[in-house]
PDB file of N, H, CA, C and O in Angstrom:
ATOM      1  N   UNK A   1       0.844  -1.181   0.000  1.00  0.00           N
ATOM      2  CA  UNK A   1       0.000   0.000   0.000  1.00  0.00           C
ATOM      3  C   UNK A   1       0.890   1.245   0.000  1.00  0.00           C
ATOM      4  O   UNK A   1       1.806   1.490   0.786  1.00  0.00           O
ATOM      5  N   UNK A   2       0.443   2.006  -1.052  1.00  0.00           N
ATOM      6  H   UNK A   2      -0.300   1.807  -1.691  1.00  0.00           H
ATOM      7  CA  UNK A   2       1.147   3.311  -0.812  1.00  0.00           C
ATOM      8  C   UNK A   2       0.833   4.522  -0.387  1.00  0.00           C
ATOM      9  O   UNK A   2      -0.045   5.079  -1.046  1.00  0.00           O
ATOM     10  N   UNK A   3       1.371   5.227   0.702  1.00  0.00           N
ATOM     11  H   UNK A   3       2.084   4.774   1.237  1.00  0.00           H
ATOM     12  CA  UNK A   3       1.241   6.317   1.728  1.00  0.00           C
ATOM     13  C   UNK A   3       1.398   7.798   1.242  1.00  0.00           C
ATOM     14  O   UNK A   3       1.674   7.718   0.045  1.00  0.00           O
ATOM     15  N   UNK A   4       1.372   8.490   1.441  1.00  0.00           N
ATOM     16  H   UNK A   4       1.148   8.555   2.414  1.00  0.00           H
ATOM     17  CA  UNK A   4       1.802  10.141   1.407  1.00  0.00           C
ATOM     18  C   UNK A   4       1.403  10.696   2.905  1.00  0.00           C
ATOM     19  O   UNK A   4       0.369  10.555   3.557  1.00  0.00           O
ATOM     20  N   UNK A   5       3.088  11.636   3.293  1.00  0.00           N
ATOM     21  H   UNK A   5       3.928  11.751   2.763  1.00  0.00           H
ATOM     22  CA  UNK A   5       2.874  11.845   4.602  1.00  0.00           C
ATOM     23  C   UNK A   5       3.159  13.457   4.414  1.00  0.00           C
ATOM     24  O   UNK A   5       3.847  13.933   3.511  1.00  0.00           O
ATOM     25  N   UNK A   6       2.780  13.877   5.000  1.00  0.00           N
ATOM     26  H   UNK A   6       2.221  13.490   5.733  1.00  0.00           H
ATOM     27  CA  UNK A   6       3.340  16.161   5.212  1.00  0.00           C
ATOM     28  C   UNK A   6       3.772  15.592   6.162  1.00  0.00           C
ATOM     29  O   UNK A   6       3.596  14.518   6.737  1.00  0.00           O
ATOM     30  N   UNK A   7       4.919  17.256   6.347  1.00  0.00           N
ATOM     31  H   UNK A   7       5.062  18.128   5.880  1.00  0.00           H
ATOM     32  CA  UNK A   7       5.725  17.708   7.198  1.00  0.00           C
ATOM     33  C   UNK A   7       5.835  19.058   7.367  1.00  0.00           C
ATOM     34  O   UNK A   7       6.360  19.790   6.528  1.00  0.00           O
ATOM     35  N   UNK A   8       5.183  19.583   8.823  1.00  0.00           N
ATOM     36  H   UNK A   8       4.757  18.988   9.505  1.00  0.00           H
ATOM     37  CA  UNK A   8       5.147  21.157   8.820  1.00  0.00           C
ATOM     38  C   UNK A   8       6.210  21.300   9.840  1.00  0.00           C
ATOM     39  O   UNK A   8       6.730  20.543  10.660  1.00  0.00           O
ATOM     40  N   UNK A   9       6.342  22.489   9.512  1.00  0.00           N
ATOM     41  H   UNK A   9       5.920  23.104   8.846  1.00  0.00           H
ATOM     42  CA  UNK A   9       7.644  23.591  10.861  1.00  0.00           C
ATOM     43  C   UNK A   9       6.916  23.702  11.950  1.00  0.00           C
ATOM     44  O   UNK A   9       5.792  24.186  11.818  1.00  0.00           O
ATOM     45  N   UNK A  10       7.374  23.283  13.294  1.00  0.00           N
ATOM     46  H   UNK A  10       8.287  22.889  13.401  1.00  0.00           H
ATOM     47  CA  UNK A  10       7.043  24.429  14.432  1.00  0.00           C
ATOM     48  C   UNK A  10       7.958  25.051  14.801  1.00  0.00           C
ATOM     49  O   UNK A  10       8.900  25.228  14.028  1.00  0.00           O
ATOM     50  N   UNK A  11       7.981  25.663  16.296  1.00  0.00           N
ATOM     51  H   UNK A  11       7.216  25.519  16.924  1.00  0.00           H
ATOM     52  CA  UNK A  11       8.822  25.854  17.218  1.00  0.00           C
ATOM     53  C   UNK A  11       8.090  25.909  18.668  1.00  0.00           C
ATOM     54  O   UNK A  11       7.166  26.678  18.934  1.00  0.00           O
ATOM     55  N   UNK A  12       8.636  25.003  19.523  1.00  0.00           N
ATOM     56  H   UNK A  12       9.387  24.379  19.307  1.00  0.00           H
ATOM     57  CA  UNK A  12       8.846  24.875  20.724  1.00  0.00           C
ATOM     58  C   UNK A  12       9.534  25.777  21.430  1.00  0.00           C
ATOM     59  O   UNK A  12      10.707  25.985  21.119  1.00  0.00           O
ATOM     60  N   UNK A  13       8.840  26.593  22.684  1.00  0.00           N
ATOM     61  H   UNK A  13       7.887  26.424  22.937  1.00  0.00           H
ATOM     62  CA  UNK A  13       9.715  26.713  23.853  1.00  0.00           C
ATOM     63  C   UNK A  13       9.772  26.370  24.928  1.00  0.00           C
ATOM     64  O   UNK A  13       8.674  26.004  25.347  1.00  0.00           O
ATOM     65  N   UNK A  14      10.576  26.302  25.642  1.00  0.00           N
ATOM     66  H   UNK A  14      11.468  26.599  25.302  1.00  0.00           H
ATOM     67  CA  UNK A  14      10.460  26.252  27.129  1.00  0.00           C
ATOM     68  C   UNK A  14      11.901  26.867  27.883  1.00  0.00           C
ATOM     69  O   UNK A  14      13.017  27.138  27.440  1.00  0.00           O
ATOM     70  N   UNK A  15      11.338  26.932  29.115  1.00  0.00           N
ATOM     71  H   UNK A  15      10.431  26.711  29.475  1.00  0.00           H
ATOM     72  CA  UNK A  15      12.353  28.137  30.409  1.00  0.00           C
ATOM     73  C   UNK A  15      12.943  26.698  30.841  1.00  0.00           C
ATOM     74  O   UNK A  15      13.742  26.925  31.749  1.00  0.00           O
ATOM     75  N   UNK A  16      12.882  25.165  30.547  1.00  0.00           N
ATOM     76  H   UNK A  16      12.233  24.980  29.809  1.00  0.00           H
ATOM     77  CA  UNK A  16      13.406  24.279  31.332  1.00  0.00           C
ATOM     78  C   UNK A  16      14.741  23.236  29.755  1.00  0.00           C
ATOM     79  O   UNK A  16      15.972  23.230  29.733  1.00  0.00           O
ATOM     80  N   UNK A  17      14.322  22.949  29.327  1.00  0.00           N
ATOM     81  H   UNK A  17      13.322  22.953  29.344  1.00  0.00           H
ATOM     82  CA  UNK A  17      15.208  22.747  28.310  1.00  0.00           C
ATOM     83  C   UNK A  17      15.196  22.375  26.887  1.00  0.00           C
ATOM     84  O   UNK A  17      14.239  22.835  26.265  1.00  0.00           O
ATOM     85  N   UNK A  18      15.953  21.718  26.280  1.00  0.00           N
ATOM     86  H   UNK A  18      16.730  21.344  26.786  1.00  0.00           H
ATOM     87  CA  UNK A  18      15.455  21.321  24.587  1.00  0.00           C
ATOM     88  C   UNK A  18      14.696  20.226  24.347  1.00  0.00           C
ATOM     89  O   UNK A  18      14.122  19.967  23.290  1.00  0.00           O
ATOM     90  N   UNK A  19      14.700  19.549  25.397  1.00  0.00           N
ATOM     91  H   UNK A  19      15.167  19.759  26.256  1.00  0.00           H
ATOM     92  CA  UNK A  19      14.569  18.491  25.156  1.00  0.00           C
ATOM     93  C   UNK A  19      13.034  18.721  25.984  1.00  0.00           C
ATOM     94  O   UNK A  19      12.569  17.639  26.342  1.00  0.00           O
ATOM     95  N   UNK A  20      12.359  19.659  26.272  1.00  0.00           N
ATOM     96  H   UNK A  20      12.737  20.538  25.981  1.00  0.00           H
ATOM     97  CA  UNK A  20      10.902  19.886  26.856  1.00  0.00           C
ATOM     98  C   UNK A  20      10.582  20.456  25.857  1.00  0.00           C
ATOM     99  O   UNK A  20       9.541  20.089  25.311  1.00  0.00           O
ATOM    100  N   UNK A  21      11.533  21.781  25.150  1.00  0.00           N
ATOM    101  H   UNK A  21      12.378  22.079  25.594  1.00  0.00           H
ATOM    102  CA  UNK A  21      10.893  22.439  23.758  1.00  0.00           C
ATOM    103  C   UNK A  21      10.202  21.576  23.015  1.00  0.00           C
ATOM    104  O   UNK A  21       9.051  21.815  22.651  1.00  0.00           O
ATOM    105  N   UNK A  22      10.983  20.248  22.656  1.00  0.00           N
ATOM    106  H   UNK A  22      11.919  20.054  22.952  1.00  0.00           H
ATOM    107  CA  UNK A  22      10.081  19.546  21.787  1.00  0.00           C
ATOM    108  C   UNK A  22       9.301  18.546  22.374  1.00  0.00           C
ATOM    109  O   UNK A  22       8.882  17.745  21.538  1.00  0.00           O
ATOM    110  N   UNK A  23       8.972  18.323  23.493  1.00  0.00           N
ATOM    111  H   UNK A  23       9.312  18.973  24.173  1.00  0.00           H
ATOM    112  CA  UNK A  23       7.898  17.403  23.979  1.00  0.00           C
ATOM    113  C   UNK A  23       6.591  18.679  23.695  1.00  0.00           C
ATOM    114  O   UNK A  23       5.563  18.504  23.042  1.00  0.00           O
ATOM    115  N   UNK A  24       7.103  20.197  24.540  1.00  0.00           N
ATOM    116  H   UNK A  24       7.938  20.339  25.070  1.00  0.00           H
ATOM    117  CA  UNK A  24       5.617  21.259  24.119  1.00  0.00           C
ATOM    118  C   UNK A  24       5.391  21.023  22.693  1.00  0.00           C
ATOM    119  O   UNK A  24       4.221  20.858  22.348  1.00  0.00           O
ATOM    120  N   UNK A  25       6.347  20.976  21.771  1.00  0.00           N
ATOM    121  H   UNK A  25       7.298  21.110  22.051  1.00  0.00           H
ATOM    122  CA  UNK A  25       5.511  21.513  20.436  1.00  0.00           C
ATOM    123  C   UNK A  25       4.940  20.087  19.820  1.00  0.00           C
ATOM    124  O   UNK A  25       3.951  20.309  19.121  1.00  0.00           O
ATOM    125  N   UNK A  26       5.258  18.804  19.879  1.00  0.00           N
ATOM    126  H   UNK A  26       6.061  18.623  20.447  1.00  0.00           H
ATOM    127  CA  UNK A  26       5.038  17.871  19.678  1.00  0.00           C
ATOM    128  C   UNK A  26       2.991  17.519  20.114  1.00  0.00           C
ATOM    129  O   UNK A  26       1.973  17.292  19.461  1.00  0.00           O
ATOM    130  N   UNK A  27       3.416  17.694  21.757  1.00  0.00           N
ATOM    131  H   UNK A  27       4.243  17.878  22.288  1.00  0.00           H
ATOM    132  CA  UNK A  27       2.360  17.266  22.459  1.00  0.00           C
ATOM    133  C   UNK A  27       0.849  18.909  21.598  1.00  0.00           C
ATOM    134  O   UNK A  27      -0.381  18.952  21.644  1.00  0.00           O
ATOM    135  N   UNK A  28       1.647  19.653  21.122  1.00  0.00           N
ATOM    136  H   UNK A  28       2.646  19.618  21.084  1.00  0.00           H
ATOM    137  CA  UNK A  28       0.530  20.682  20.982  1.00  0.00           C
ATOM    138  C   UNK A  28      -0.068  20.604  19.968  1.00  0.00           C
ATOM    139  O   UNK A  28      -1.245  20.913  19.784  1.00  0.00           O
ATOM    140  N   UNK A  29       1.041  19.986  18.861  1.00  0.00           N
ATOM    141  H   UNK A  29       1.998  19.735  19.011  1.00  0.00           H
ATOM    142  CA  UNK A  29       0.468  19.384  17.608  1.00  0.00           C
ATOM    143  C   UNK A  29      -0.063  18.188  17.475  1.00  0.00           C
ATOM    144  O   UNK A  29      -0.476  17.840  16.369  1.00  0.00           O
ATOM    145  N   UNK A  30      -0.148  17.349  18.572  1.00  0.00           N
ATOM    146  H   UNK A  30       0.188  17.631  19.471  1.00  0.00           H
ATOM    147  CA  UNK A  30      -0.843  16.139  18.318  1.00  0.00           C
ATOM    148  C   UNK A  30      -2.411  16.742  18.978  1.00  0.00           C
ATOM    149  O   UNK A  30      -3.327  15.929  18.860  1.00  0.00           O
ATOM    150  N   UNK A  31      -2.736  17.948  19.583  1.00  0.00           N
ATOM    151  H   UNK A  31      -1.991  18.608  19.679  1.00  0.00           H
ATOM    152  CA  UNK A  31      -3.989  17.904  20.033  1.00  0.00           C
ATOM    153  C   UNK A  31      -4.781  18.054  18.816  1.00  0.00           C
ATOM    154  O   UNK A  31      -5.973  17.750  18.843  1.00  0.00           O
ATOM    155  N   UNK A  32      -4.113  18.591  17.513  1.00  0.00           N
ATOM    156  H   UNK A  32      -3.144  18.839  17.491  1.00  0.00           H
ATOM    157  CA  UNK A  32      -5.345  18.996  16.184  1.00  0.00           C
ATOM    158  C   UNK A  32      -4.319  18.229  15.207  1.00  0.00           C
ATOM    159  O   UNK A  32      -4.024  18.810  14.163  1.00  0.00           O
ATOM    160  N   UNK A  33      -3.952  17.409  15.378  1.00  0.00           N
ATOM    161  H   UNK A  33      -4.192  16.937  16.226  1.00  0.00           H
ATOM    162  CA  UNK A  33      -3.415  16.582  14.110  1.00  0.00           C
ATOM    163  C   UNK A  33      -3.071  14.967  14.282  1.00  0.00           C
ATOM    164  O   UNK A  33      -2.199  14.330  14.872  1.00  0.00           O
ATOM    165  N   UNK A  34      -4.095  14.677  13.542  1.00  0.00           N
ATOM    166  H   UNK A  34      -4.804  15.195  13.062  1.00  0.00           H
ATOM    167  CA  UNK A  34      -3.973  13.236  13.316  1.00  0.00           C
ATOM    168  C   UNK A  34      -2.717  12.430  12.786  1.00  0.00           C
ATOM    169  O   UNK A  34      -1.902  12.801  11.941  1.00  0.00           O
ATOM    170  N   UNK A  35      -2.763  11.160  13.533  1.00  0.00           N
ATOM    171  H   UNK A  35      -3.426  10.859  14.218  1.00  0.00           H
ATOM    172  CA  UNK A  35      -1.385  10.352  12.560  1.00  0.00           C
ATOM    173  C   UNK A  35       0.126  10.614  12.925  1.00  0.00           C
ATOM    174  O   UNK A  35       0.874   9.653  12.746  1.00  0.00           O
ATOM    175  N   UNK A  36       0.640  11.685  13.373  1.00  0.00           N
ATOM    176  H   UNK A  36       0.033  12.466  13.518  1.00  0.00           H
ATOM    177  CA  UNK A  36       1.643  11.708  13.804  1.00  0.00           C
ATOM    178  C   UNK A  36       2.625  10.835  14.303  1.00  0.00           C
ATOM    179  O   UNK A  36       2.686  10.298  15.409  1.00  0.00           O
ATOM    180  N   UNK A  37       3.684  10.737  12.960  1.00  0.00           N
ATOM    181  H   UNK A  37       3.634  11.173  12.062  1.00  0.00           H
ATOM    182  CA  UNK A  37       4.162   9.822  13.236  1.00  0.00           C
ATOM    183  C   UNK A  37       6.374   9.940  13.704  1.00  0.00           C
ATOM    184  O   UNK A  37       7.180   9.046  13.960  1.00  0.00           O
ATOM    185  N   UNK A  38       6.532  11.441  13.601  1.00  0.00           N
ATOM    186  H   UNK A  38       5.877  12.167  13.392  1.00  0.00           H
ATOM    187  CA  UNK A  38       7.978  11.751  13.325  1.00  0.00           C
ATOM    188  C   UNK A  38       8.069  12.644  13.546  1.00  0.00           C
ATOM    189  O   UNK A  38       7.160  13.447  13.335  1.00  0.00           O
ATOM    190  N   UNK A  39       9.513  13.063  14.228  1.00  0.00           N
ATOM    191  H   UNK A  39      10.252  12.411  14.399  1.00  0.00           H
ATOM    192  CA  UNK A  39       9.881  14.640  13.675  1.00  0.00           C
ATOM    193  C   UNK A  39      11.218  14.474  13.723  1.00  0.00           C
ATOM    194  O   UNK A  39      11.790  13.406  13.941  1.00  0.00           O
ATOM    195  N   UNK A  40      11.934  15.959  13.437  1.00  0.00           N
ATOM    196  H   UNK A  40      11.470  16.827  13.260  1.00  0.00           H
ATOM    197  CA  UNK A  40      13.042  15.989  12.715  1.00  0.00           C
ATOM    198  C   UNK A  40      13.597  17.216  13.609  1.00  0.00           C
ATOM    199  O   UNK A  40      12.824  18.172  13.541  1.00  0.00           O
ATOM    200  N   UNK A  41      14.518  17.413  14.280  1.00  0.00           N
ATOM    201  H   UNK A  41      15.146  16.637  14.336  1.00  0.00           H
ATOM    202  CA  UNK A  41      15.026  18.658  14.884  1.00  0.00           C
ATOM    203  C   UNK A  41      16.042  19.016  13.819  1.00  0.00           C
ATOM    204  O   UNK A  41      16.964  18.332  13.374  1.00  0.00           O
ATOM    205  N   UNK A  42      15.463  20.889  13.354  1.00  0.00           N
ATOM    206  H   UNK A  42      14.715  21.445  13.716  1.00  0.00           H
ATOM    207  CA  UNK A  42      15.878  21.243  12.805  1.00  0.00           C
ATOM    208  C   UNK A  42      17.602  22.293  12.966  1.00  0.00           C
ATOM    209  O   UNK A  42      18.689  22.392  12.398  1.00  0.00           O
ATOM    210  N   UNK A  43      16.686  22.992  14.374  1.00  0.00           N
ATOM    211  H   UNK A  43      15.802  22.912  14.835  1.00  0.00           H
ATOM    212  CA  UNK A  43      17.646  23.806  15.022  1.00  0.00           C
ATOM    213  C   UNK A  43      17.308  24.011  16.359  1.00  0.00           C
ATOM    214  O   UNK A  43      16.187  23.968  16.865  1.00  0.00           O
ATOM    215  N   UNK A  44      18.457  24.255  16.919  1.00  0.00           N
ATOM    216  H   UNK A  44      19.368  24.290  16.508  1.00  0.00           H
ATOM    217  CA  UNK A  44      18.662  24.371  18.713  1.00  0.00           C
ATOM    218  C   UNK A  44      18.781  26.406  18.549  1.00  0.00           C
ATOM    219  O   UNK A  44      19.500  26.935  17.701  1.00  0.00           O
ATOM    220  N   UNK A  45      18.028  27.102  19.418  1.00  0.00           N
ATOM    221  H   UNK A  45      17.443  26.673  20.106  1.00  0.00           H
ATOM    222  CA  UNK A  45      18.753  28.515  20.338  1.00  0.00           C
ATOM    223  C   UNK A  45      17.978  28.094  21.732  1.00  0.00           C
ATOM    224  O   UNK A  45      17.695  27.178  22.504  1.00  0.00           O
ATOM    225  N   UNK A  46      17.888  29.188  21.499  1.00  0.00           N
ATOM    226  H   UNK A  46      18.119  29.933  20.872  1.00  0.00           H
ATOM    227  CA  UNK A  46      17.839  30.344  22.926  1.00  0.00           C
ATOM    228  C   UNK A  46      17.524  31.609  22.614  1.00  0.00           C
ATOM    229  O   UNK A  46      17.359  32.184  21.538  1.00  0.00           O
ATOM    230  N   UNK A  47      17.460  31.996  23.892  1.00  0.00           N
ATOM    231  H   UNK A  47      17.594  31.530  24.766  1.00  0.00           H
ATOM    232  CA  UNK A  47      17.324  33.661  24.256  1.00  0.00           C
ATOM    233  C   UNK A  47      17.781  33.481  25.615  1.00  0.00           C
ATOM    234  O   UNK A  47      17.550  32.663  26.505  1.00  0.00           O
ATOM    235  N   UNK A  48      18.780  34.898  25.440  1.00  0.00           N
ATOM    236  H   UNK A  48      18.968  35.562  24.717  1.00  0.00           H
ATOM    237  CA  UNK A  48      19.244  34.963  27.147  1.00  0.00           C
ATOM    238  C   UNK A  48      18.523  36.262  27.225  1.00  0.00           C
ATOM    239  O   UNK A  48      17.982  36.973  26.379  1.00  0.00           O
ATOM    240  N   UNK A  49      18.717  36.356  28.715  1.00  0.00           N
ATOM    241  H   UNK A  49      19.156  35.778  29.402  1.00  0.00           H
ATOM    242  CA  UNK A  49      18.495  37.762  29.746  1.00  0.00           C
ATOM    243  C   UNK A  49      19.143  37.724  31.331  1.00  0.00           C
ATOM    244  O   UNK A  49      19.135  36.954  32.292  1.00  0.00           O
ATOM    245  N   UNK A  50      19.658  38.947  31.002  1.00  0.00           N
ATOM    246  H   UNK A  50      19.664  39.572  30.221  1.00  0.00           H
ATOM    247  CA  UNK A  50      20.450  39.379  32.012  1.00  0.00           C
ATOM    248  C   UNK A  50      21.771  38.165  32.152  1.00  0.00           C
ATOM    249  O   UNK A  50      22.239  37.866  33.251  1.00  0.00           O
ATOM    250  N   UNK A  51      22.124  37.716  31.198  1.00  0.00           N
ATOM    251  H   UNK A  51      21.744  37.959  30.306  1.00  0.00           H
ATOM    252  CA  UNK A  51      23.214  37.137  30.931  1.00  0.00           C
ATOM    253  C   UNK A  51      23.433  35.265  30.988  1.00  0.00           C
ATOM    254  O   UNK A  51      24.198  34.400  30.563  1.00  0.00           O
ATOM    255  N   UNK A  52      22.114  35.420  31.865  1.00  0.00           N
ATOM    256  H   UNK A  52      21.492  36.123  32.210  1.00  0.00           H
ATOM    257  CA  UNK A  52      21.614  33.737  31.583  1.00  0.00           C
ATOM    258  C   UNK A  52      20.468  33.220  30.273  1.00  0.00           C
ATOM    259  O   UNK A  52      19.793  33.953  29.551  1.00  0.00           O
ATOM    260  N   UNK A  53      20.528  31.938  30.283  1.00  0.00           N
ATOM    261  H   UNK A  53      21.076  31.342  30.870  1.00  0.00           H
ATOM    262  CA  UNK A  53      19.886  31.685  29.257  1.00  0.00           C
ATOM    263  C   UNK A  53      18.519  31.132  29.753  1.00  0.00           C
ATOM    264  O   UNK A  53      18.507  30.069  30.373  1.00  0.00           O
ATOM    265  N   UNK A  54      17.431  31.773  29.518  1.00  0.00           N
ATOM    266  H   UNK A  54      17.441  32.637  29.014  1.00  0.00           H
ATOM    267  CA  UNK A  54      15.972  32.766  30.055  1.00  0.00           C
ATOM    268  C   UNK A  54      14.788  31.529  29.088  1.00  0.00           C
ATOM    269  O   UNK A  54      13.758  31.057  29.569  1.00  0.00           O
ATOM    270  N   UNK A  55      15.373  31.225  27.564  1.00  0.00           N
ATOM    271  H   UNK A  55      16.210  31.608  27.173  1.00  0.00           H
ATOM    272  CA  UNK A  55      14.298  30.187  27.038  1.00  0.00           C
ATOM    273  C   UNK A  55      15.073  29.386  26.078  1.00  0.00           C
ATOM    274  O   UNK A  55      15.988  30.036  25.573  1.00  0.00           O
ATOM    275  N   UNK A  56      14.991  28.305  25.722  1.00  0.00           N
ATOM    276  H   UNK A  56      14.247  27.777  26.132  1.00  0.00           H
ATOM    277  CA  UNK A  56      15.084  27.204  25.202  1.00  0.00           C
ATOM    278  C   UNK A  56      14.399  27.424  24.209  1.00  0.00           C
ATOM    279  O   UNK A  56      13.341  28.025  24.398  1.00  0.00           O
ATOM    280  N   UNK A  57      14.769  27.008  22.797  1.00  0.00           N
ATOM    281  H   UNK A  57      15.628  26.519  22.644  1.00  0.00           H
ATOM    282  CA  UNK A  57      14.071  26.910  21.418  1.00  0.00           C
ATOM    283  C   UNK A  57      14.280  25.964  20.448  1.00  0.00           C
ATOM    284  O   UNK A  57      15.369  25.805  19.897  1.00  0.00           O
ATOM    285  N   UNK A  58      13.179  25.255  20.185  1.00  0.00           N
ATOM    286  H   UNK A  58      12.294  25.384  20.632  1.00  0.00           H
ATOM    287  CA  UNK A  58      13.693  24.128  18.761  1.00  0.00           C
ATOM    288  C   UNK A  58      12.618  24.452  17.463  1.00  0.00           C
ATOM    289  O   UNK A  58      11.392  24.531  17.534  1.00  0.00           O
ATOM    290  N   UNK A  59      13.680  24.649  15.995  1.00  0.00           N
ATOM    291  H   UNK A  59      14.676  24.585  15.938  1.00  0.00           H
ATOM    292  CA  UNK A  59      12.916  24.550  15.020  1.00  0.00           C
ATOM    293  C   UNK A  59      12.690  23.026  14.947  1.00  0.00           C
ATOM    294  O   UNK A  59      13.659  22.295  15.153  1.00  0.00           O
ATOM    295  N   UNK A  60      11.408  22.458  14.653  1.00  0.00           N
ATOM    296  H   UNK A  60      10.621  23.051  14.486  1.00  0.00           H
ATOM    297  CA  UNK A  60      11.785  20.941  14.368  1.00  0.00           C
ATOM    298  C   UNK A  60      10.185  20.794  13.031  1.00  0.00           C
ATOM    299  O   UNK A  60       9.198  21.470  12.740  1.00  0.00           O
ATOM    300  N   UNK A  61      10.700  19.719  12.681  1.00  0.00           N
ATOM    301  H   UNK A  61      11.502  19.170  12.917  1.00  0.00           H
ATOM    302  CA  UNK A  61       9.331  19.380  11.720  1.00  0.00           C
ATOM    303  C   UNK A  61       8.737  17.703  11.959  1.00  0.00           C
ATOM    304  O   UNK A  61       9.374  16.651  12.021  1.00  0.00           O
ATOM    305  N   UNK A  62       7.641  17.902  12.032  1.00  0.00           N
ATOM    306  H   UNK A  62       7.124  18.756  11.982  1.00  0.00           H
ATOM    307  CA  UNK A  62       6.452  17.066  12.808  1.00  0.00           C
ATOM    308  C   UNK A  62       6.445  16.606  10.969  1.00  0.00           C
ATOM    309  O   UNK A  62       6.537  17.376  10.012  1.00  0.00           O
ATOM    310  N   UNK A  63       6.255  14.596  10.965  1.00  0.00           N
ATOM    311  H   UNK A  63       6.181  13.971  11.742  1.00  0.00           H
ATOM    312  CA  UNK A  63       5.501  14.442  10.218  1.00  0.00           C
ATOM    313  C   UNK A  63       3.997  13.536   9.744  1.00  0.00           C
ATOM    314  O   UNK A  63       4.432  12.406   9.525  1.00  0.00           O
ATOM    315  N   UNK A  64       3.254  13.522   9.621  1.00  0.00           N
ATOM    316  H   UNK A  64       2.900  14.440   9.799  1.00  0.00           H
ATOM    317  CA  UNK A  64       2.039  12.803   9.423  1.00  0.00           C
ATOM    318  C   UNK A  64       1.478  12.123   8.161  1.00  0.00           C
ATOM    319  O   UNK A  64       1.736  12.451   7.003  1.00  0.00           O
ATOM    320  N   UNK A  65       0.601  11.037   8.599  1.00  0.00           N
ATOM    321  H   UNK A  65       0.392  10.770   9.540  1.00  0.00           H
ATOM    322  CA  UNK A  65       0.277  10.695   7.424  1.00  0.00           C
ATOM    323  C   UNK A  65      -1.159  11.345   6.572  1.00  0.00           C
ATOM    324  O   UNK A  65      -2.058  11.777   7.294  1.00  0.00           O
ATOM    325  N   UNK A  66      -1.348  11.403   5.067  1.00  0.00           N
ATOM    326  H   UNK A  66      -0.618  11.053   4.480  1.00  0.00           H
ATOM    327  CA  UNK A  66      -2.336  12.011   5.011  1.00  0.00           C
ATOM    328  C   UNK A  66      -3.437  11.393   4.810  1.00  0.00           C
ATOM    329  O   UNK A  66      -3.328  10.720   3.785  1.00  0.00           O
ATOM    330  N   UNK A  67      -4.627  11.272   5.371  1.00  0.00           N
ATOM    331  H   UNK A  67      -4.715  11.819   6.204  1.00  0.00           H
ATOM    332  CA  UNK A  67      -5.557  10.582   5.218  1.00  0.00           C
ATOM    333  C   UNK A  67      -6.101  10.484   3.929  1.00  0.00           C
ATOM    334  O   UNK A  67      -5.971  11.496   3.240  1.00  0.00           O
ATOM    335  N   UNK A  68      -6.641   9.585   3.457  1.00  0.00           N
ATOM    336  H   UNK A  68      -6.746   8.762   4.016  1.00  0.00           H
ATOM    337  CA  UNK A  68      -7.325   8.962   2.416  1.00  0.00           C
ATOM    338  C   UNK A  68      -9.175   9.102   2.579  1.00  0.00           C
ATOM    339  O   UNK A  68      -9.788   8.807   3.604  1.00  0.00           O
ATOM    340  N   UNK A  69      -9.672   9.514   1.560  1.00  0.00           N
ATOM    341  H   UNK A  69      -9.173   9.754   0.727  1.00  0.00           H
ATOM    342  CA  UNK A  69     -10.988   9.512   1.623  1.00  0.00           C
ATOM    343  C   UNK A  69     -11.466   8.334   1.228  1.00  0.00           C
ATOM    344  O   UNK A  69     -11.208   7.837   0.132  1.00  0.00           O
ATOM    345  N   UNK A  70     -12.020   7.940   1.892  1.00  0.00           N
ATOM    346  H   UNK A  70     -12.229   8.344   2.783  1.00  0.00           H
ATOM    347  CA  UNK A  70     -12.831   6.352   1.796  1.00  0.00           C
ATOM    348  C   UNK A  70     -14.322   6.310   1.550  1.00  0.00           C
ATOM    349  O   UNK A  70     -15.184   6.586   2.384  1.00  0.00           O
ATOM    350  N   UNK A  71     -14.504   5.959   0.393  1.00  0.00           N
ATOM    351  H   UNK A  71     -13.803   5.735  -0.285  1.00  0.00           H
ATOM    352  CA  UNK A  71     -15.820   6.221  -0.673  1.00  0.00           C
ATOM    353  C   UNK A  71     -16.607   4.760  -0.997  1.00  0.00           C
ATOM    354  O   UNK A  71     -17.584   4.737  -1.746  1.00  0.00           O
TER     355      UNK A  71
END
């Protein structure tokens, strides 16, 4: 059987680390998207303040499968 899956951009943050950035953006995209089956970390920052580092950031891409209309 043959599949077709998308793959969109998010970004995740969090004040605790990278590895929570992408559990938030993961867990936020599975509340309105079906199938989810992958993602891909694209890029690691940050943002500092006052000389510490204040938020955690991941570009990453989520991918899914696309549903089929069944007739």
């Amino acid at each position: 059987m043959s599949r077709v899956y998308k793959k969109i951009e998010l970004v995740g943050t969090s004040t605790e680390s990278f590895e929570d950035a992408v559990k938030v953006a993961v867990e936020r995209a599975a509340r309105t998207l079906k199938h989810l089956l992958w993602f891909e970390v694209k890029e690691l920052r940050g943002a500092i303040r006052d000389g510490k580092v204040s938020e955690f950031q991941v570009v990453l891409q989520v991918a899914f499968r696309v549903e089929e209309d069944v007739e």
